[in-house]
Each structure stands twice: as C-alpha cells, then as structure tokens.
C-alpha positions in Angstrom: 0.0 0.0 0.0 1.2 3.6 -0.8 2.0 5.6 2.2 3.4 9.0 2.5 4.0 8.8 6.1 4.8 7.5 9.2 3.9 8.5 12.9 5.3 6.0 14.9 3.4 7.0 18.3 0.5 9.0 19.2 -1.9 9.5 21.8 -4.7 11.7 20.1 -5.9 8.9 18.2 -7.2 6.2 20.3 -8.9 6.5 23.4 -6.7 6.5 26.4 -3.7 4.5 24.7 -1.0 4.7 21.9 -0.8 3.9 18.4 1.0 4.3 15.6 -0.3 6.7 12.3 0.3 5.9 8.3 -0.9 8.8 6.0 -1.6 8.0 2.6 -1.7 10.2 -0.3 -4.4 11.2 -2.3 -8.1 12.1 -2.2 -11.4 12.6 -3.8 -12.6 15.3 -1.4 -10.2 18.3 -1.7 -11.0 20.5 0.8 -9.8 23.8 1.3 -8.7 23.2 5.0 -6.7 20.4 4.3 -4.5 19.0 7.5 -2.6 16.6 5.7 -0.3 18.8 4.0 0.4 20.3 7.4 1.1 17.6 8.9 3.1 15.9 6.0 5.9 19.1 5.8 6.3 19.0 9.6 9.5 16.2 9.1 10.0 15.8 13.2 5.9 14.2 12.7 6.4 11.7 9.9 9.1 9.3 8.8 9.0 8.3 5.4 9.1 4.3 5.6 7.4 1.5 2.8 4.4 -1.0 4.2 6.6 -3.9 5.1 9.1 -1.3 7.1 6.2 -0.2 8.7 4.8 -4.1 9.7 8.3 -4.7 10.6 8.6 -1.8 13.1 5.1 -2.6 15.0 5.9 -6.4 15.1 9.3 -5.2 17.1 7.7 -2.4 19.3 5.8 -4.2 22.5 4.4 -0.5 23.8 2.2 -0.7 19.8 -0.6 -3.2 19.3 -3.1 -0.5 17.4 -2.8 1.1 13.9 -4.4 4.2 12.6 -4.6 4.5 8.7 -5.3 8.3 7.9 -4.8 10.0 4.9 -5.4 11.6 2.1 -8.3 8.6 1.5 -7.3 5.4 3.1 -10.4 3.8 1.2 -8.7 4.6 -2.4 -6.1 2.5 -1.9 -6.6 -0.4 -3.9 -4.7 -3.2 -1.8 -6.2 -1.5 1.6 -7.9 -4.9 2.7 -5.5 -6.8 2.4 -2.9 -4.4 4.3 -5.2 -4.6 6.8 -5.9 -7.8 6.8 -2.1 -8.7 7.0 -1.9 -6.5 10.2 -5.3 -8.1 11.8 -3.6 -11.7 11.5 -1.0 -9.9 13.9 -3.2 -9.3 16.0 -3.2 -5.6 15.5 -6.2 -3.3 16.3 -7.1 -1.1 13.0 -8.4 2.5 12.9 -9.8 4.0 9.5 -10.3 7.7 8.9 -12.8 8.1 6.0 -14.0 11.2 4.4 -17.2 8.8 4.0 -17.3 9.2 0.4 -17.0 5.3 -0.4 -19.7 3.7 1.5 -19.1 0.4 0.0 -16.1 -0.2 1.2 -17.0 0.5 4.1 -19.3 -1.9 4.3 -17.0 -4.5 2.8 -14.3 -3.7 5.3 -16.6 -3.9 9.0 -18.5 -7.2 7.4 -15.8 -8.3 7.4 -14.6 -7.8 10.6 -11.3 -5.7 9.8 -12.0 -2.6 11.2 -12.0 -2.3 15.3 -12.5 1.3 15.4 -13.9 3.8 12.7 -13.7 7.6 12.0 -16.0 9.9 9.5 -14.4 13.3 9.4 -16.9 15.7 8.1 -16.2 19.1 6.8 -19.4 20.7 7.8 -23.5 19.8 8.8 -24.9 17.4 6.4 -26.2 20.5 4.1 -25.2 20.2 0.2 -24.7 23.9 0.8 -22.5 24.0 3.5 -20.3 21.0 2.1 -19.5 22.7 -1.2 -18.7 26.2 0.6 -15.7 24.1 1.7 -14.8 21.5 -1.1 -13.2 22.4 -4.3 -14.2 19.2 -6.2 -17.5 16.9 -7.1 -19.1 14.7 -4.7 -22.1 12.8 -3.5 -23.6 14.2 0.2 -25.7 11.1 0.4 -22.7 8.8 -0.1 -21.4 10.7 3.2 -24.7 10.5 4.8 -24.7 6.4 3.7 -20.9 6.2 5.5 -22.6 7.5 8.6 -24.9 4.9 8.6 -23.1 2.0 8.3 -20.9 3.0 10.6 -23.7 4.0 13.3 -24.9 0.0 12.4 -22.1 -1.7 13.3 -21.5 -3.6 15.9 -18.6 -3.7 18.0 -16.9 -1.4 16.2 -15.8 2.7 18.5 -17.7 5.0 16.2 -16.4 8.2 16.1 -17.0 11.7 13.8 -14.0 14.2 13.6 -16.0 17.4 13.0 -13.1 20.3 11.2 -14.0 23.3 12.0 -12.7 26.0 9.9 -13.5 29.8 11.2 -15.2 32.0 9.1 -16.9 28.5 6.9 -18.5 26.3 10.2 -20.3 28.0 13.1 -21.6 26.7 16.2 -24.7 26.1 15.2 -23.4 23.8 12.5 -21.5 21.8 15.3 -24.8 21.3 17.1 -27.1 20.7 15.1 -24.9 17.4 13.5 -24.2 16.1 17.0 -28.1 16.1 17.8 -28.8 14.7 14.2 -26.3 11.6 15.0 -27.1 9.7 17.9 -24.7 6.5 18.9 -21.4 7.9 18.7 -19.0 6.9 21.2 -16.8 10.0 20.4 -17.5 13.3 19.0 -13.9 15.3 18.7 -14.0 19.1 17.4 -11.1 19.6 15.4 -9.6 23.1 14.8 -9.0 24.0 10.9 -7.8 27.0 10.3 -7.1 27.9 6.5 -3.4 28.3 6.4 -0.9 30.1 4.0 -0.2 27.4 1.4 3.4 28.6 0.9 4.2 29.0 4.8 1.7 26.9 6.4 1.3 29.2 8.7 -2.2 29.4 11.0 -4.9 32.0 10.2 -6.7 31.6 13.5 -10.0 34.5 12.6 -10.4 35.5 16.0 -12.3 32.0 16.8 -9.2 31.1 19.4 -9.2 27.9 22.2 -11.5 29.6 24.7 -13.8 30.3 22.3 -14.0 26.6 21.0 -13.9 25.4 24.3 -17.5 26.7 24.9 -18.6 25.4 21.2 -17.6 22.2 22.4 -19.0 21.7 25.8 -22.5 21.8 24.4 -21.9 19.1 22.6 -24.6 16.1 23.9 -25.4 12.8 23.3 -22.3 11.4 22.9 -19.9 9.4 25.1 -16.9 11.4 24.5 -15.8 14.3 23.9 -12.9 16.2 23.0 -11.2 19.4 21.6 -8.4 19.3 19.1 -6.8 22.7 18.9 -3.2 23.4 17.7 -2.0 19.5 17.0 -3.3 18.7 21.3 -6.6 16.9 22.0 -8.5 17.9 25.2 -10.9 15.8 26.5 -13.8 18.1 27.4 -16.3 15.4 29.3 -16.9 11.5 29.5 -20.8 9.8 30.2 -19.2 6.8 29.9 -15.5 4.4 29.9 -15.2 3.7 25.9 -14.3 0.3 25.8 -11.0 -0.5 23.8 -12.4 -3.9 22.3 
C-alpha cells in the first residue's frame, strides 16, 4: 500500500492509549482546509518508511498493538484490505479515517470484521450547501450520509466523527445541530482547521481562538466522549461513559 508517512506513536488517536499513524496520499474530497499537507511538511511528525518497514517496526515495538490508517483517503487505496488484513492476523487493532465518500467499502471492510474502530471526518453539517462552501471538487452528500450509517450500524466497532471546524466557513450552530442529528457515537472530537498560508503553512486563526471553541464544544450532547483538538493537542472536554478498547 502507498503511504506518505509515518507517525510512529500518538496519543490523540485512540482512546486513552498509543498507536502508531500511516498517511496515505491522495483524495477525492479536496478541501480547502486540508490538515494533511500540514502535517506531512512537519519532518519531526512523519518518517517516510514502505508498508513492510512499517509491519516490521510494529511487530518489534511491544508498547504498539493499534494502527491508525489516515490520509489523504485510506479507502482509495486499492490493496487497503488486504494491508489490513495482514496487520489483523497480527493481531493488530485497526483504525480508519474516512471522508465517507466510499460507503461500500466500508461496508466490505466492517462485514468483514477488519476494522475495530472507525472515524468519518466531516467538513461541515450534512447540508449540500454548507459542504461545497468548503470543497473544491465533485461529490455525493448522500454517499457521506450512507458512510454515517453504516458505521452507526455496526456492531462492536468505536464509532467516532471528527468534526473540522474551519472559522469563518463552520459555526456553532453547525456543530450542534450534527451532534443532535447523529445519535450512537462513542466520540465526537471538534477539530480546529484554520485555513493556512499554502506557501508558509502558517495558522490563520480568525479570531475564533481555544476559549472560544472550548465553549462550542462543551455543548456538545449525546455522545460518550468528547474532545477538543486545537493546535496538533486533543482535550478531553467530558466523559458519560468508559469507551471500551475492544
């Protein structure tokens, strides 16, 4: 499988434990507050290493027994199953962060049984409006809204929406409206994204700073967890219940 990078140990991306991160390249949803590129010219976050250097460092690290495959579109990736796969008869935990925009592979992947934990991120409330005020290329709401089910369906699988919030574009009211719309999640996690310069990467933060989000987030219900990601840190802002790890 292509990958662009490697983060070899994080915290923000599974509940209360470690993992390690691959980023693959490419997407069908280009958005105009894209985190990848961020993240992918910030060289003390990723090391560049092939699929079977990457098996071949989780199989010798004892602290890692969960991956997170991110992207650019992990579900356009033609041999994705069977990368997981491979890692599953390790006895590795996977994580998949989906725009939602391929709902049958989804489905493929969690009948299956290959995916322990699953992410949507949307870009805004499920409004054809609102979506294309922040997407610069075509796509298909309902496939998104068809993602969402599926994953709400599922059993034993941690369902969880990564909402980016970009200032200026989303608005409170967006945030809260989706979370009542969506009932089931075990996490909800508000992610902060800015627009930023694309030749310095640097952070346009609108006025719309942590305090402020803070407040967005904490009335947030019906959900498990939840958390604020601001500036590359997640902060848990409440818990109704332990999410288990399965």
């Amino acid at each position: 499988m292509e990958i662009i990078g490697f983060l070899s140990k994080s915290k923000n991306y599974w509940p209360n434990d470690l993992s390690s991160v691959v980023f693959v390249p490419g997407t069908n949803l280009k958005a105009i507050n894209d985190e990848t590129k961020y993240f992918i010219k910030n060289s003390d976050l990723l090391l560049r290493q092939d699929s079977d250097e990457i098996i071949e460092f989780l199989l010798e690290d004892d602290e890692i027994d969960k991956l997170v495959i991110t992207g650019g579109e992990p579900t356009l990736q033609r041999d994705l199953r069977e990368f997981i796969w491979e890692l599953s008869e390790y006895g590795f935990k996977i994580k998949l962060e989906t725009n939602g925009t391929r709902p049958d592979i989804l489905e493929e992947l969690l009948g299956g049984g290959l995916v322990d934990y699953l992410s949507v991120i949307v870009k805004q409330d499920l409004i054809k409006k609102k979506y294309q005020s922040l997407i610069r290329s075509e796509f298909d709401l309902e496939d998104i809204k068809e993602s969402l089910m599926i994953m709400l369906s599922a059993d034993d699988v941690i369902k969880e929406i990564i909402f980016h919030y970009t200032p200026n574009y989303t608005y409170p009211e967006d945030v809260w409206r989706l979370s009542k719309r969506i009932r089931g999640l075990d996490r909800f996690i508000l992610e902060h994204c800015p627009l930023r310069d694309e030749k310095l990467m640097e952070v346009n933060y609108d006025g719309e700073g942590f305090d402020y989000l803070m407040r967005v987030t904490k009335r947030i219900r019906g959900v498990k967890e939840v958390f604020l990601r601001y500036n590359n840190q997640q902060h848990k802002i409440y818990s109704s219940e332990k999410v288990s790890l399965r």
